[in-house]
TORKOL-4160 file (C-alpha; in steps of 0.2 Angstrom, whole numbers, padded with zeros to 4 digits, m for minus):
252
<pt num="1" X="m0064" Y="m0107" Z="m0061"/>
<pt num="2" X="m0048" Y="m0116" Z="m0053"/>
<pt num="3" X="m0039" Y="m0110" Z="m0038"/>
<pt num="4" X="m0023" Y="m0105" Z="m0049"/>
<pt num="5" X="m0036" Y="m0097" Z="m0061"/>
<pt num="6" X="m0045" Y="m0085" Z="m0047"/>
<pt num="7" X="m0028" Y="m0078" Z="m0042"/>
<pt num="8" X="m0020" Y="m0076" Z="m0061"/>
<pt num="9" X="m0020" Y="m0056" Z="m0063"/>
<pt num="10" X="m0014" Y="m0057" Z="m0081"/>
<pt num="11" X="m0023" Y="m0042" Z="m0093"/>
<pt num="12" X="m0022" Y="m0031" Z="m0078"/>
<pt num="13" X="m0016" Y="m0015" Z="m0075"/>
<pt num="14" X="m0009" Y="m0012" Z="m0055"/>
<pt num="15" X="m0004" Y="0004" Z="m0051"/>
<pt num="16" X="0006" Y="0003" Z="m0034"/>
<pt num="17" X="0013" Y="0020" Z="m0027"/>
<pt num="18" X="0028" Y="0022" Z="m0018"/>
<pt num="19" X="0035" Y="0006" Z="m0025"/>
<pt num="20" X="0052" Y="0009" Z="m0029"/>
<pt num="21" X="0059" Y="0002" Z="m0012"/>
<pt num="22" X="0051" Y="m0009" Z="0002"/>
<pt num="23" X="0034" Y="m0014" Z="0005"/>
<pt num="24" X="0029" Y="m0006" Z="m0012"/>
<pt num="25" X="0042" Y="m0014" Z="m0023"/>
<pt num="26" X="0039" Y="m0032" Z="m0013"/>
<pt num="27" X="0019" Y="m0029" Z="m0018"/>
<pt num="28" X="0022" Y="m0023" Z="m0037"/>
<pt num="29" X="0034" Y="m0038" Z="m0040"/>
<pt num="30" X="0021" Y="m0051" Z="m0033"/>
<pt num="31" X="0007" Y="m0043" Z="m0043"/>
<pt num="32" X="0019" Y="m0045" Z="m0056"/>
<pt num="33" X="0022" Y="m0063" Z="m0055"/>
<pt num="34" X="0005" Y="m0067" Z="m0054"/>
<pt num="35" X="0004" Y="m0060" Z="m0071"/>
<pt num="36" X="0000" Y="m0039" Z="m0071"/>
<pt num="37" X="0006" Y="m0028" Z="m0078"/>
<pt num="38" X="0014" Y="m0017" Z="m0063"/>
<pt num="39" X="0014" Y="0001" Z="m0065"/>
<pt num="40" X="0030" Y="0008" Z="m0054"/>
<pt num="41" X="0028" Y="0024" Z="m0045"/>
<pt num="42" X="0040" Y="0035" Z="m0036"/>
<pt num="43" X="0045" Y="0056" Z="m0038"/>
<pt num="44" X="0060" Y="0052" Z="m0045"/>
<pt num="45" X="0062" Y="0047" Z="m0064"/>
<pt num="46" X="0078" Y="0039" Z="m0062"/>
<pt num="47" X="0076" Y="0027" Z="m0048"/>
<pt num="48" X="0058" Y="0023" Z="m0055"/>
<pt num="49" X="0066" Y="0020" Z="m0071"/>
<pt num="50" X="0079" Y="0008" Z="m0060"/>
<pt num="51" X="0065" Y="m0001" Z="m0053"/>
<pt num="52" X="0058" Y="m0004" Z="m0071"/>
<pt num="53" X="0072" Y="m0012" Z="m0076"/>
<pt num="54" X="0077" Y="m0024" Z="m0062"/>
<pt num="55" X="0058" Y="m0028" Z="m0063"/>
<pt num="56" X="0058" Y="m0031" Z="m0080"/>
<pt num="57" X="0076" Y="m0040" Z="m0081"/>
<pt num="58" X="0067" Y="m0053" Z="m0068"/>
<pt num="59" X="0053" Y="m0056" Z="m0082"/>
<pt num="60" X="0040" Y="m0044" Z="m0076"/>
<pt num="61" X="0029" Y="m0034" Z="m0087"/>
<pt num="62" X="0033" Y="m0016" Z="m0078"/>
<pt num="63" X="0031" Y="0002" Z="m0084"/>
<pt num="64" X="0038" Y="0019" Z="m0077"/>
<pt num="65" X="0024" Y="0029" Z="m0068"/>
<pt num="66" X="0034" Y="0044" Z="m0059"/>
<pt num="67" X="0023" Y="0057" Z="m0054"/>
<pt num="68" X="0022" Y="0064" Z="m0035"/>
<pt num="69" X="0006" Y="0057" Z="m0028"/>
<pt num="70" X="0004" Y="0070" Z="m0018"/>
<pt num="71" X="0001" Y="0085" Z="m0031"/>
<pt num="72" X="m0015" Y="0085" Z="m0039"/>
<pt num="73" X="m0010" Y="0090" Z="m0055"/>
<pt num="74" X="0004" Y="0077" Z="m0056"/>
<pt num="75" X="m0006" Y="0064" Z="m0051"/>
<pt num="76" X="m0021" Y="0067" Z="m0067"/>
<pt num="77" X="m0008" Y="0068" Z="m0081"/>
<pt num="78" X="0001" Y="0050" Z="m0073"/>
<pt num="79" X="m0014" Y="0042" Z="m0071"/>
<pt num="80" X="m0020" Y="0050" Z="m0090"/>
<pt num="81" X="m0001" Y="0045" Z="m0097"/>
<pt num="82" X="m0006" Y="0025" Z="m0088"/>
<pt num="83" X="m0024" Y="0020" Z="m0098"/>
<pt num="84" X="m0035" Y="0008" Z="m0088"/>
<pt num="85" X="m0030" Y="0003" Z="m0071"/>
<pt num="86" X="m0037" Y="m0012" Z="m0063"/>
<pt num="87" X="m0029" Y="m0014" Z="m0048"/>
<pt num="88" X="m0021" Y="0002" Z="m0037"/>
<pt num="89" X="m0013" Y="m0001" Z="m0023"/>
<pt num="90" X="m0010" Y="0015" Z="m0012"/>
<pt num="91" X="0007" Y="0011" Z="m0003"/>
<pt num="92" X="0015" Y="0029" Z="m0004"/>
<pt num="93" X="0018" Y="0035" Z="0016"/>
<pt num="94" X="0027" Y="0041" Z="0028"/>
<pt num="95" X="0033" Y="0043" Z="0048"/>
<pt num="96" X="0042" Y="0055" Z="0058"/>
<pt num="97" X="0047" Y="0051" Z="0076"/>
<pt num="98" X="0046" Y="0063" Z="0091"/>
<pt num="99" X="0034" Y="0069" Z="0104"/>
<pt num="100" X="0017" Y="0074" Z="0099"/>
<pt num="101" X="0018" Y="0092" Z="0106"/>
<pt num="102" X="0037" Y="0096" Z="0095"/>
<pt num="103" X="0027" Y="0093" Z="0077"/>
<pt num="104" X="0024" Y="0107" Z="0069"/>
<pt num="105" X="0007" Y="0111" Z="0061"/>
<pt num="106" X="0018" Y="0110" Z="0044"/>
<pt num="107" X="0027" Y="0091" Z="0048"/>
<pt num="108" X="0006" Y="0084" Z="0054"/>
<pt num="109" X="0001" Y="0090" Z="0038"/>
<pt num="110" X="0016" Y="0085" Z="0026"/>
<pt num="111" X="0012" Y="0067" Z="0034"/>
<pt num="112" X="m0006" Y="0069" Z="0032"/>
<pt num="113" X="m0003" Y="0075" Z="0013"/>
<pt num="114" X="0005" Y="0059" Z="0011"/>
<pt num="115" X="m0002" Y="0046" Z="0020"/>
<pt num="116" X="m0022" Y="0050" Z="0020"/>
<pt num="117" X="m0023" Y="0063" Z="0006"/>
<pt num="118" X="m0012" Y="0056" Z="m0007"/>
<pt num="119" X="m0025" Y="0038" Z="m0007"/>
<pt num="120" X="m0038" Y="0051" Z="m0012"/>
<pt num="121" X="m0033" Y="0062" Z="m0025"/>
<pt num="122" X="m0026" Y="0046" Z="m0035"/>
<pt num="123" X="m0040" Y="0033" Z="m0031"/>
<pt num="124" X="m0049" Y="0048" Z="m0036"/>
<pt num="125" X="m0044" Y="0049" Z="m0054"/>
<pt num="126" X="m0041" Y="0028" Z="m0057"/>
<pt num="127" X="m0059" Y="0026" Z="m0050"/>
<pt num="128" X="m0069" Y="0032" Z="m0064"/>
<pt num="129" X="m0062" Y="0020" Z="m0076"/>
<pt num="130" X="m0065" Y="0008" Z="m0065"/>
<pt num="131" X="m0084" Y="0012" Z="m0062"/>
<pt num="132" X="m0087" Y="0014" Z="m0083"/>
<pt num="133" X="m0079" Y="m0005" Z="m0084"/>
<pt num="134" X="m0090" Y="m0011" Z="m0068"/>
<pt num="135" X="m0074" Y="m0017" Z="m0059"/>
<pt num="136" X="m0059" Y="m0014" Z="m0049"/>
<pt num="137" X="m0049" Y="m0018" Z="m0035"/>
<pt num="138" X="m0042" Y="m0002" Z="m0022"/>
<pt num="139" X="m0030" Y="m0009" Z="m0010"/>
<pt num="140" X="m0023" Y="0003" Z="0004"/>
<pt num="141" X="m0008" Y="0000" Z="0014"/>
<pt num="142" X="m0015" Y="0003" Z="0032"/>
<pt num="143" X="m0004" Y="m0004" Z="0048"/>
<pt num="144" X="m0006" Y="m0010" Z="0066"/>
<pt num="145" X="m0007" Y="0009" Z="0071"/>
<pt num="146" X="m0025" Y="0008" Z="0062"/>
<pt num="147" X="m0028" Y="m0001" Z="0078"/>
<pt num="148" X="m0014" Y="0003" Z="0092"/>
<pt num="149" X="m0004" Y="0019" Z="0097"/>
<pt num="150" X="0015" Y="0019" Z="0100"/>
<pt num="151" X="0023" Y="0035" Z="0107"/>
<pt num="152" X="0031" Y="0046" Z="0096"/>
<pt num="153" X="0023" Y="0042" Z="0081"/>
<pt num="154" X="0007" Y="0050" Z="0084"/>
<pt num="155" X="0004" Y="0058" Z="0066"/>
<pt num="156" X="0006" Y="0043" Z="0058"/>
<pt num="157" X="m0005" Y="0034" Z="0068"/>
<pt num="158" X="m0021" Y="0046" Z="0064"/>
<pt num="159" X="m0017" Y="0044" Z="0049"/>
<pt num="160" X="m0018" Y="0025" Z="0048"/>
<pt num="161" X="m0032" Y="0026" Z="0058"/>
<pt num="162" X="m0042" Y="0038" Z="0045"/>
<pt num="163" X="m0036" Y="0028" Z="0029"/>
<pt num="164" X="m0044" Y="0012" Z="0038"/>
<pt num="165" X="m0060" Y="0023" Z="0040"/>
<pt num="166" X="m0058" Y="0030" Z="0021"/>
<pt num="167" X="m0055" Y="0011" Z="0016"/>
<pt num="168" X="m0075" Y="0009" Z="0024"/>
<pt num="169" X="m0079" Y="0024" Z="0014"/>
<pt num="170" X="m0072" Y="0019" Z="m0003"/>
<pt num="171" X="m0082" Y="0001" Z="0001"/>
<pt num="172" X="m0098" Y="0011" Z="0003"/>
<pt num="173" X="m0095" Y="0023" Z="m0011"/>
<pt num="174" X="m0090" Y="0009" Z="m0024"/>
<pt num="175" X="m0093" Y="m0006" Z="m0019"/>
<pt num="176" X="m0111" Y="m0006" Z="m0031"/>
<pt num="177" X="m0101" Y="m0002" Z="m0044"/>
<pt num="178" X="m0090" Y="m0019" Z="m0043"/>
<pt num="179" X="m0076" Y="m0011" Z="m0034"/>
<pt num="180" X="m0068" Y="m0020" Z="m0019"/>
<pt num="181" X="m0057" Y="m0008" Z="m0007"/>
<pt num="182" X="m0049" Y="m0018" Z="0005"/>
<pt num="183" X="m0034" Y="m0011" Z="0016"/>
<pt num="184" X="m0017" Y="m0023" Z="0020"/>
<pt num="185" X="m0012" Y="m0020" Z="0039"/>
<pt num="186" X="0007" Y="m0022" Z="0041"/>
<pt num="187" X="0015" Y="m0029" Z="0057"/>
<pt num="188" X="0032" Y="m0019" Z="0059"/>
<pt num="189" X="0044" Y="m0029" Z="0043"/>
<pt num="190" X="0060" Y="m0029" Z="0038"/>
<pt num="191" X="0064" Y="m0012" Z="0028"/>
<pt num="192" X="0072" Y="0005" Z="0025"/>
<pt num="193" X="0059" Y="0011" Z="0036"/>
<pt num="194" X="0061" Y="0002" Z="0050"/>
<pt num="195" X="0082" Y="0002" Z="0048"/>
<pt num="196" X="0084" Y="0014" Z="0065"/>
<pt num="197" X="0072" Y="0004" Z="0075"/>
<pt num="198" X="0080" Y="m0014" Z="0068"/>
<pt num="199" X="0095" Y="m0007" Z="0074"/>
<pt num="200" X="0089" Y="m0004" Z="0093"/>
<pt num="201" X="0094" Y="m0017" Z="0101"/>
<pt num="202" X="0082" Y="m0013" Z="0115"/>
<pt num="203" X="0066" Y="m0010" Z="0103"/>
<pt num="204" X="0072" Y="m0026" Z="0091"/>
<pt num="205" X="0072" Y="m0036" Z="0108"/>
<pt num="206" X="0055" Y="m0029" Z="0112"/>
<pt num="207" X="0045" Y="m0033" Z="0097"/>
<pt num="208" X="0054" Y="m0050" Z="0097"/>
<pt num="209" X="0047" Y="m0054" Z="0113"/>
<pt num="210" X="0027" Y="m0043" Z="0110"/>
<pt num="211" X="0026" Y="m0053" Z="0094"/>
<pt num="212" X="0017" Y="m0070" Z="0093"/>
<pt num="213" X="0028" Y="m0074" Z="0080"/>
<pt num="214" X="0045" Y="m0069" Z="0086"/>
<pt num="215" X="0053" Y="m0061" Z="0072"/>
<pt num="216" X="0051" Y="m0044" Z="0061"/>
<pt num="217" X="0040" Y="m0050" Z="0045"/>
<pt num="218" X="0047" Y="m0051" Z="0027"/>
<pt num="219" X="0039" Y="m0039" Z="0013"/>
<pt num="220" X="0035" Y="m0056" Z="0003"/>
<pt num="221" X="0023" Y="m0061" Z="0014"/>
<pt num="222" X="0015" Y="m0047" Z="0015"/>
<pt num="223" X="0015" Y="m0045" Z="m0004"/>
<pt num="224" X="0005" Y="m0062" Z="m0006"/>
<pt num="225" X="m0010" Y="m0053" Z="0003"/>
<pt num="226" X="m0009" Y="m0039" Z="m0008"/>
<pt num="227" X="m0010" Y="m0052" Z="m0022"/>
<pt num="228" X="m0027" Y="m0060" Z="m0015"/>
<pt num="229" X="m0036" Y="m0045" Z="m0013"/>
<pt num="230" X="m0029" Y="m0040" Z="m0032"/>
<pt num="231" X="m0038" Y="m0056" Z="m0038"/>
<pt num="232" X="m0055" Y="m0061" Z="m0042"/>
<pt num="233" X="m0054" Y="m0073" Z="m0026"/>
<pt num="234" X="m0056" Y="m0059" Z="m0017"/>
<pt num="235" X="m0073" Y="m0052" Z="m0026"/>
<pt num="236" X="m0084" Y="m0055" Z="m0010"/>
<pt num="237" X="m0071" Y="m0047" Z="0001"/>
<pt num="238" X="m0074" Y="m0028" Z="0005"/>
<pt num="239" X="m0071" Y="m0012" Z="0017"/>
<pt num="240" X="m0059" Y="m0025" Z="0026"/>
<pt num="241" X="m0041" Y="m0023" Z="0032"/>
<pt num="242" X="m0029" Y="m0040" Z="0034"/>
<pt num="243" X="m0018" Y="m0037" Z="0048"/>
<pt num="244" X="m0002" Y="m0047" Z="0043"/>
<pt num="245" X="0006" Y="m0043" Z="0057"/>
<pt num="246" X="0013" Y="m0062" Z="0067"/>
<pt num="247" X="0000" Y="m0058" Z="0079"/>
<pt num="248" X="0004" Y="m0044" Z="0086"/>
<pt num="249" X="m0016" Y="m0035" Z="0084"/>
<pt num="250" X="m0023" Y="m0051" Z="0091"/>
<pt num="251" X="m0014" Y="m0052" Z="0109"/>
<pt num="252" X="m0011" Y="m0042" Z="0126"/>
């Protein structure tokens, strides 16, 4: 098989959640342009349905997948209304900023709901089809805070730190069944998410300096990772996490 040919997802399905902004959207159009068929998910109808059609105006093969990945129910009938997925990519999550001791038991688990719970209940229901078909490919969106800890955002990093434990899980679970789960780590990139701490002069001035690279990342490159690990070039790779981060995991 040629190199071009090892990446081409063409005939697949990729089901990529919380992709209507940001990193989600940047993965869906990349898995898109390398030839899949990219299944948008968001809550909202209408701005899935937007997404859809900037996607498909761009010569993308995308389809509307709202459904809150969060609700069990919801979750089924999407994934029941989608037929075969091939690739899912759990992007869907969240943060909060304050001290640890002012969260709420409510606030740790709404973030928990979303972040570690969510890449459950829908790997859940995509992953049987992929067992009956003998392949698949489960991508979570992990981040440096699988490895590091930041003040304030102490929620959010337990819960990148237990999807890159359930990423080893879902290798040891399914990996005999022709399933690679592999996790992407993003570095801190350039998006909605990270508009308030862009805009701190001091904190921008910060990572500049504490990353190798000396610059925020774009979502493109982190979207051509998600791409490898889509692809059948990635067919020996599993229960591993790719830190795209400019360096930031490998340093002191």
């Amino acid at each position: 098989m040629s190199n071009a040919a090892l990446f081409d997802l063409t005939g697949r399905t990729a089901l990529v959640t919380g992709s209507t902004h940001g990193l989600g959207e940047a993965i869906a159009r990349a898995l898109g342009a390398a030839g899949a068929r990219v299944a948008v998910n968001g809550r909202t109808p209408e701005t899935v349905s937007e997404r859809v059609a900037e996607l498909t105006a761009d010569g993308i093969d995308a389809v509307a997948a709202p459904f809150d990945v969060t609700d069990e129910e919801a979750v089924a009938a999407g994934i029941e209304g989608l037929g075969a997925v091939d690739v899912l990519v759990n992007n869907a999550g969240m943060s909060q900023r304050k001290p640890l001791e002012q969260f709420t038991l409510a606030e740790w688990q709404r973030i928990f709901d979303l972040n570690v719970t969510a890449a459950f209940l829908v790997a859940r229901a995509v992953v049987p089809g992929m067992i009956e078909r003998g392949r698949g490919k489960v991508i979570n969106v992990c981040s440096v805070q699988s490895e590091l800890a930041r003040e304030t955002i102490a929620p959010y990093t337990a819960t990148k730190g237990a999807l890159k434990n359930l990423t080893k899980a879902m290798c040891a679970d399914w990996a005999r069944h022709g399933i690679q789960a592999n996790g992407i780590g993003p570095g801190y990139f350039a998006t909605r998410m990270t508009d308030v701490l862009r805009s701190d002069a001091e904190f921008d001035a910060w990572l500049r300096k504490r990353v190798p690279a000396g610059r925020w990342g774009e979502p493109a490159e982190l979207a051509v990772a998600a791409v490898f690990l889509a692809s059948a070039a990635s067919d020996f790779v599993n229960g591993q996490v790719i830190y795209v981060d400019g360096g930031f995991t490998a340093v002191v």
